[in-house]
PyMOL Python script that loads the backbone (N, CA, C, O; Angstrom):
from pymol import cmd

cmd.read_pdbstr("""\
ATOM      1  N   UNK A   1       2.639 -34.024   6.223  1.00  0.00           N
ATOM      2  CA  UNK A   1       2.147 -32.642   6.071  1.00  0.00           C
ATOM      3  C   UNK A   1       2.394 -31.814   7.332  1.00  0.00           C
ATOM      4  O   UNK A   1       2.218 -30.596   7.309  1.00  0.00           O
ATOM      5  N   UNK A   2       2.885 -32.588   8.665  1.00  0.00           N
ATOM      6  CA  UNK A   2       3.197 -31.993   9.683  1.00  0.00           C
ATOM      7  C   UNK A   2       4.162 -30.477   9.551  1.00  0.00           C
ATOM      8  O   UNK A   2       3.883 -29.428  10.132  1.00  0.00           O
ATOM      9  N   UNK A   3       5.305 -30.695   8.660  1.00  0.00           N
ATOM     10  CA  UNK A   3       6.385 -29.616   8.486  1.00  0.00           C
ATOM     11  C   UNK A   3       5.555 -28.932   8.013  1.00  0.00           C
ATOM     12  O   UNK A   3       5.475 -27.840   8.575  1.00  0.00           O
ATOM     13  N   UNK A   4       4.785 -29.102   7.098  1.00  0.00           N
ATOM     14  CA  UNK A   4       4.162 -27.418   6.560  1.00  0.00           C
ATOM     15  C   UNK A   4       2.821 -26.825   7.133  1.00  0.00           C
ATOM     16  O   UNK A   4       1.917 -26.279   6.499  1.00  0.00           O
ATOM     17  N   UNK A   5       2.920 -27.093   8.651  1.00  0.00           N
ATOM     18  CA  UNK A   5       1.718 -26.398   9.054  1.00  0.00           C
ATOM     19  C   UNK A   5       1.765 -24.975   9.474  1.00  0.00           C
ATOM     20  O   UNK A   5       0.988 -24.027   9.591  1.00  0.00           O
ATOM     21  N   UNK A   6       2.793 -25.196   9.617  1.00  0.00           N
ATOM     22  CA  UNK A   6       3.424 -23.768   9.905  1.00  0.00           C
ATOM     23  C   UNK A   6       3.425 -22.788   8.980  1.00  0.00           C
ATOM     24  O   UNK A   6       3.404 -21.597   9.294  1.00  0.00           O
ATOM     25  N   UNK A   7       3.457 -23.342   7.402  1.00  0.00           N
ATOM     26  CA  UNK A   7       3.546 -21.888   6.490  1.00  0.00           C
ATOM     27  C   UNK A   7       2.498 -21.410   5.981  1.00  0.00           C
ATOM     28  O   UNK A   7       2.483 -20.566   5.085  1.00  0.00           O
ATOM     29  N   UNK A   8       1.262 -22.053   6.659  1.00  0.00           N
ATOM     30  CA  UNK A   8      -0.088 -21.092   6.153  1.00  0.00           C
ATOM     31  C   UNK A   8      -0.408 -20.072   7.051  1.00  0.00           C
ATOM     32  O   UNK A   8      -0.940 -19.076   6.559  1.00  0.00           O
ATOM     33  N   UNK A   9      -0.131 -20.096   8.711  1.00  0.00           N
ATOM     34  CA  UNK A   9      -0.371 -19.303   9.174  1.00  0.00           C
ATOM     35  C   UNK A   9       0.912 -17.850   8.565  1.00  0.00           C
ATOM     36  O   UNK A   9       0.494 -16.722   8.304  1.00  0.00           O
ATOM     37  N   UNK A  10       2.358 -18.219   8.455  1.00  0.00           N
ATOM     38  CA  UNK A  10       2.911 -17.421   8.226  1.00  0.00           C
ATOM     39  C   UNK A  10       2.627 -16.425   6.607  1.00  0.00           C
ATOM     40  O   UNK A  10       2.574 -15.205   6.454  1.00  0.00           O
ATOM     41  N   UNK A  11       2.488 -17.573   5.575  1.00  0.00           N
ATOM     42  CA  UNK A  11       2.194 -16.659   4.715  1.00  0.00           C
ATOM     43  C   UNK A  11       1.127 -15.551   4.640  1.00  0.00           C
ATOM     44  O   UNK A  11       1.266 -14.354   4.387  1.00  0.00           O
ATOM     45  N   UNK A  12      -0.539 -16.638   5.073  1.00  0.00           N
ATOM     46  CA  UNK A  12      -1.626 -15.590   5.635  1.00  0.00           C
ATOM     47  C   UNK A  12      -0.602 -14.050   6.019  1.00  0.00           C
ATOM     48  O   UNK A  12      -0.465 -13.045   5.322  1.00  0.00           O
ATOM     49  N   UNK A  13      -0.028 -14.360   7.339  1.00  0.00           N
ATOM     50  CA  UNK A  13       0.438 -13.144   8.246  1.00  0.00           C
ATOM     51  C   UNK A  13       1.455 -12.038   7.060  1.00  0.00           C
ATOM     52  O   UNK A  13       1.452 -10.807   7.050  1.00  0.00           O
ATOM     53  N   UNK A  14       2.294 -13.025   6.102  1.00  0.00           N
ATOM     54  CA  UNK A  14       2.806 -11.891   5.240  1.00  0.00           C
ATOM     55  C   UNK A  14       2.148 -11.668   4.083  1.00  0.00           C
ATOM     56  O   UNK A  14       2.927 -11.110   3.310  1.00  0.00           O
ATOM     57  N   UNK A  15       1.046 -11.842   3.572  1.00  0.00           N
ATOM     58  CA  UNK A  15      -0.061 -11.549   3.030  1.00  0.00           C
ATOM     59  C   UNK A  15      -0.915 -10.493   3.152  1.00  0.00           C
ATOM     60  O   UNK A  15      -1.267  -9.732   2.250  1.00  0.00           O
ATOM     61  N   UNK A  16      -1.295 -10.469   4.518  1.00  0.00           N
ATOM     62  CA  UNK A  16      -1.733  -9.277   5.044  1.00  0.00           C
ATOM     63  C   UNK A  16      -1.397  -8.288   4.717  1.00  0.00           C
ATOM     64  O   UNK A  16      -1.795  -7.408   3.953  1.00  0.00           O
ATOM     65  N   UNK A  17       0.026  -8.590   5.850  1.00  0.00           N
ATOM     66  CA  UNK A  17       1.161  -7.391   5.964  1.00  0.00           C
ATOM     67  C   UNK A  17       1.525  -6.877   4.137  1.00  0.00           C
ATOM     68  O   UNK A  17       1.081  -5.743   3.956  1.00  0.00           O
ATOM     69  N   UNK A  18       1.872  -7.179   3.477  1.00  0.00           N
ATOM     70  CA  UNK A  18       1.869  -6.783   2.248  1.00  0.00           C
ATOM     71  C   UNK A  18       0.686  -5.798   1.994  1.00  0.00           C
ATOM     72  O   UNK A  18       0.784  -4.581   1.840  1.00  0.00           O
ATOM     73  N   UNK A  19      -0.396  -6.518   1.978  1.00  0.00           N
ATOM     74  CA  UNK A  19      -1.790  -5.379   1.642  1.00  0.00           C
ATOM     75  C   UNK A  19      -1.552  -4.619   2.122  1.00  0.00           C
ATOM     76  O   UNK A  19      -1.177  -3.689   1.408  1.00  0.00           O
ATOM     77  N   UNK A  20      -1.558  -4.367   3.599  1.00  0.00           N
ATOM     78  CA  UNK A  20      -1.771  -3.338   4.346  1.00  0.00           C
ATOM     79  C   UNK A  20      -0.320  -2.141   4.022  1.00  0.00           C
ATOM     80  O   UNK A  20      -0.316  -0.930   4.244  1.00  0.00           O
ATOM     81  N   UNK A  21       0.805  -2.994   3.444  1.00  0.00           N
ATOM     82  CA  UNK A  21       2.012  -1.990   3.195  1.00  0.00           C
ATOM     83  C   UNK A  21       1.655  -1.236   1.818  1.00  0.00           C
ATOM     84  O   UNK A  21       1.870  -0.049   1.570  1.00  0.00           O
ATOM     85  N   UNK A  22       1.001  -2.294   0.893  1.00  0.00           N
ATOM     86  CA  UNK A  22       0.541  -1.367  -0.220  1.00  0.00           C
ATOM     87  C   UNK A  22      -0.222  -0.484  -0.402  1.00  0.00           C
ATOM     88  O   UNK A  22      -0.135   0.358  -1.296  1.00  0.00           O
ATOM     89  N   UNK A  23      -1.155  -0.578   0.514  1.00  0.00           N
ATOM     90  CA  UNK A  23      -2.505   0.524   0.633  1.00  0.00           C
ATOM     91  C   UNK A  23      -2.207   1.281   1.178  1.00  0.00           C
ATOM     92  O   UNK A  23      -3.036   2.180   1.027  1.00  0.00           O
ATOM     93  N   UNK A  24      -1.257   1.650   1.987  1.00  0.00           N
ATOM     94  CA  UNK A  24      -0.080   2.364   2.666  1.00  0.00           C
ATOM     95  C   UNK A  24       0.419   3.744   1.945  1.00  0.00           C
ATOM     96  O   UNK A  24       0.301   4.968   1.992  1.00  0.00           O
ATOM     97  N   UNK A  25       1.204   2.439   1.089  1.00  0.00           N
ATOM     98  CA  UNK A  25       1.569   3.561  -0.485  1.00  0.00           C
ATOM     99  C   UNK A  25       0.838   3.620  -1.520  1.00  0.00           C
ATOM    100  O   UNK A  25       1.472   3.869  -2.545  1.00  0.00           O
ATOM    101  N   UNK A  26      -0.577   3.445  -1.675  1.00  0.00           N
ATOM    102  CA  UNK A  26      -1.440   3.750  -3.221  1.00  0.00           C
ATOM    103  C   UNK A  26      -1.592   5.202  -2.122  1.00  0.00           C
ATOM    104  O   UNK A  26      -1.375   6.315  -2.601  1.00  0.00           O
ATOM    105  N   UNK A  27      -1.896   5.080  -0.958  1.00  0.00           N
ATOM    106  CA  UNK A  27      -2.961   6.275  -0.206  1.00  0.00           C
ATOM    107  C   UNK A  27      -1.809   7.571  -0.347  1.00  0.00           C
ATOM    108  O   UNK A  27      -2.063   8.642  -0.897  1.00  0.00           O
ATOM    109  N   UNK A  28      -0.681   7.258   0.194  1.00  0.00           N
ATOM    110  CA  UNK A  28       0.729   8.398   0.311  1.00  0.00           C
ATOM    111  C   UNK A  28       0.838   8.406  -1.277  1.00  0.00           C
ATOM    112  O   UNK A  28       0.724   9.583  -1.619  1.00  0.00           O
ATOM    113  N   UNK A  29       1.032   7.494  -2.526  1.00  0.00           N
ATOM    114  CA  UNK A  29       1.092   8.296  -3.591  1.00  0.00           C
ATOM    115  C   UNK A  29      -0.254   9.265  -3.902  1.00  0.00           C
ATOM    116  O   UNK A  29      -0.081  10.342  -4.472  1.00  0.00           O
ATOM    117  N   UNK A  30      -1.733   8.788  -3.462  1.00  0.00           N
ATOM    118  CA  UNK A  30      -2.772   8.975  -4.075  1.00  0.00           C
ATOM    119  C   UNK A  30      -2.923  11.000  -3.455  1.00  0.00           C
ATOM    120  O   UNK A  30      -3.395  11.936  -4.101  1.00  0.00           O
ATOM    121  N   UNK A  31      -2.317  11.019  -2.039  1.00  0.00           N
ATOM    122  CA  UNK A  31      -1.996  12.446  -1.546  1.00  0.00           C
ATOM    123  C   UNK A  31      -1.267  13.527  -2.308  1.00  0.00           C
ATOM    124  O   UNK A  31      -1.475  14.710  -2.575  1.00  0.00           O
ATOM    125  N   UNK A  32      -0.229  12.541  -2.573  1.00  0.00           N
ATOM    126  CA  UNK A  32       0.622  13.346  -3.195  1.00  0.00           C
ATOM    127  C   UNK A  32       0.776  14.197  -4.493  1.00  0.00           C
ATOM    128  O   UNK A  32       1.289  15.271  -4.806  1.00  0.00           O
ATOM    129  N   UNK A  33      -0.095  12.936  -5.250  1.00  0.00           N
ATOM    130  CA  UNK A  33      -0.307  13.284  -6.754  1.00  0.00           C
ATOM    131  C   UNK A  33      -1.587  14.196  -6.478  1.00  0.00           C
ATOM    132  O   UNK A  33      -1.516  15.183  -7.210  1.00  0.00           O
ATOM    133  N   UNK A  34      -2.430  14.212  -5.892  1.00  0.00           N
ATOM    134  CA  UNK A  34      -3.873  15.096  -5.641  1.00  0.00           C
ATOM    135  C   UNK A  34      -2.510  16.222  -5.132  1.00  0.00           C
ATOM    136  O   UNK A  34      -2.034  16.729  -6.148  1.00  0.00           O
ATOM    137  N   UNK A  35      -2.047  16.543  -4.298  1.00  0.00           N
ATOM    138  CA  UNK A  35      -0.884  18.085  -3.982  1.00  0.00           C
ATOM    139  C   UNK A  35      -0.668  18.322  -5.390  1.00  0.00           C
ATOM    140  O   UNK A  35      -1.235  19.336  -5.798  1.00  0.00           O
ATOM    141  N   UNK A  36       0.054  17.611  -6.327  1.00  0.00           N
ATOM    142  CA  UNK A  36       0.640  18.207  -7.268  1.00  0.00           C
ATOM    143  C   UNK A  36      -0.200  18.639  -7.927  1.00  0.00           C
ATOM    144  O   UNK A  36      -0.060  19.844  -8.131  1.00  0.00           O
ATOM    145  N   UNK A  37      -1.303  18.064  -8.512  1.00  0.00           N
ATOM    146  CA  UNK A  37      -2.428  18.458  -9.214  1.00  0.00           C
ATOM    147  C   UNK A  37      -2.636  19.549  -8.814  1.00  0.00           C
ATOM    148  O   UNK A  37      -2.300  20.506  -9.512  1.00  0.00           O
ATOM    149  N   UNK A  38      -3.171  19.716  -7.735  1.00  0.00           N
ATOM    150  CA  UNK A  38      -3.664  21.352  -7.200  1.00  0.00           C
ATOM    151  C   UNK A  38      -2.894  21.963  -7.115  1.00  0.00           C
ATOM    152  O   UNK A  38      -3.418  22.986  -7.556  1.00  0.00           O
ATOM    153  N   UNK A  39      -1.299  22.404  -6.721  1.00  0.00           N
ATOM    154  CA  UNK A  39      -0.380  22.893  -7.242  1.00  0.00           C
ATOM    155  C   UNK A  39      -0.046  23.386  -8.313  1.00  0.00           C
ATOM    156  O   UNK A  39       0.596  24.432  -8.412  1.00  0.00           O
ATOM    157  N   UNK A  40      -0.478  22.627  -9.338  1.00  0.00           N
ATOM    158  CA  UNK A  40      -0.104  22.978 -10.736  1.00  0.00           C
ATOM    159  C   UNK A  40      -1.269  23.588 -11.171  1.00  0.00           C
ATOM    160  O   UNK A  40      -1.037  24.429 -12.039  1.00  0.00           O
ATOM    161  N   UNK A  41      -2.746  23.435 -10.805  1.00  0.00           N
ATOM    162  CA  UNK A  41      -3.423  24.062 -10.964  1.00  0.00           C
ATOM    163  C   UNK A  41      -3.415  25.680 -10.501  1.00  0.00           C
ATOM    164  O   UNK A  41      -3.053  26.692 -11.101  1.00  0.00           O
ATOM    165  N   UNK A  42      -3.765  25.544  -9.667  1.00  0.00           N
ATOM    166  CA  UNK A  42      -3.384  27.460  -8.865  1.00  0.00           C
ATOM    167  C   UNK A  42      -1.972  27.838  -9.406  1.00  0.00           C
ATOM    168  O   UNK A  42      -1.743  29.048  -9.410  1.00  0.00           O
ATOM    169  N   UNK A  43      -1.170  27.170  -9.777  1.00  0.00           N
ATOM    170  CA  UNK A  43       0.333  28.099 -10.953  1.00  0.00           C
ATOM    171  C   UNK A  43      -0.235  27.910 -11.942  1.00  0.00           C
ATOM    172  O   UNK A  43       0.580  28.250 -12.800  1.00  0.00           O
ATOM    173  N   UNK A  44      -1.429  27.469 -12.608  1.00  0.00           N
ATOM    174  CA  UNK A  44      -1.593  27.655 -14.018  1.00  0.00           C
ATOM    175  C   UNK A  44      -2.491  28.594 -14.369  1.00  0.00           C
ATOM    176  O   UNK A  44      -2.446  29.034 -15.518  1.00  0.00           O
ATOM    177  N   UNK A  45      -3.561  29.119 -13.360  1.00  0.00           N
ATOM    178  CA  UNK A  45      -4.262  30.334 -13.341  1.00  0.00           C
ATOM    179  C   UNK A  45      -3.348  31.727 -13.073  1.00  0.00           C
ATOM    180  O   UNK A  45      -3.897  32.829 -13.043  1.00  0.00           O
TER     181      UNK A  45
END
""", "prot")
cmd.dss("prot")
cmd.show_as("cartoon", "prot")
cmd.util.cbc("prot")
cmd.orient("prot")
């Protein structure tokens, strides 16, 4: 089990990194789509 001690710390580390890249982009889409919304709102009045 010696060879694979190494891939829990690494996956943990790209595990993370994943979350943190996705929450990244829910937050930059979640901006964006709230702009358009209000955008389209004030052109629809």
């Amino acid at each position: 089990m010696g060879n694979f001690a190494w891939l829990l710390p690494v996956s943990l580390t790209v595990t993370i990194l994943f979350g943190v890249v996705v929450s990244g982009l829910a937050v930059c889409w979640w901006l964006i789509f709230k702009r358009t919304v209000r955008h389209f709102n004030t052109k629809g009045k």
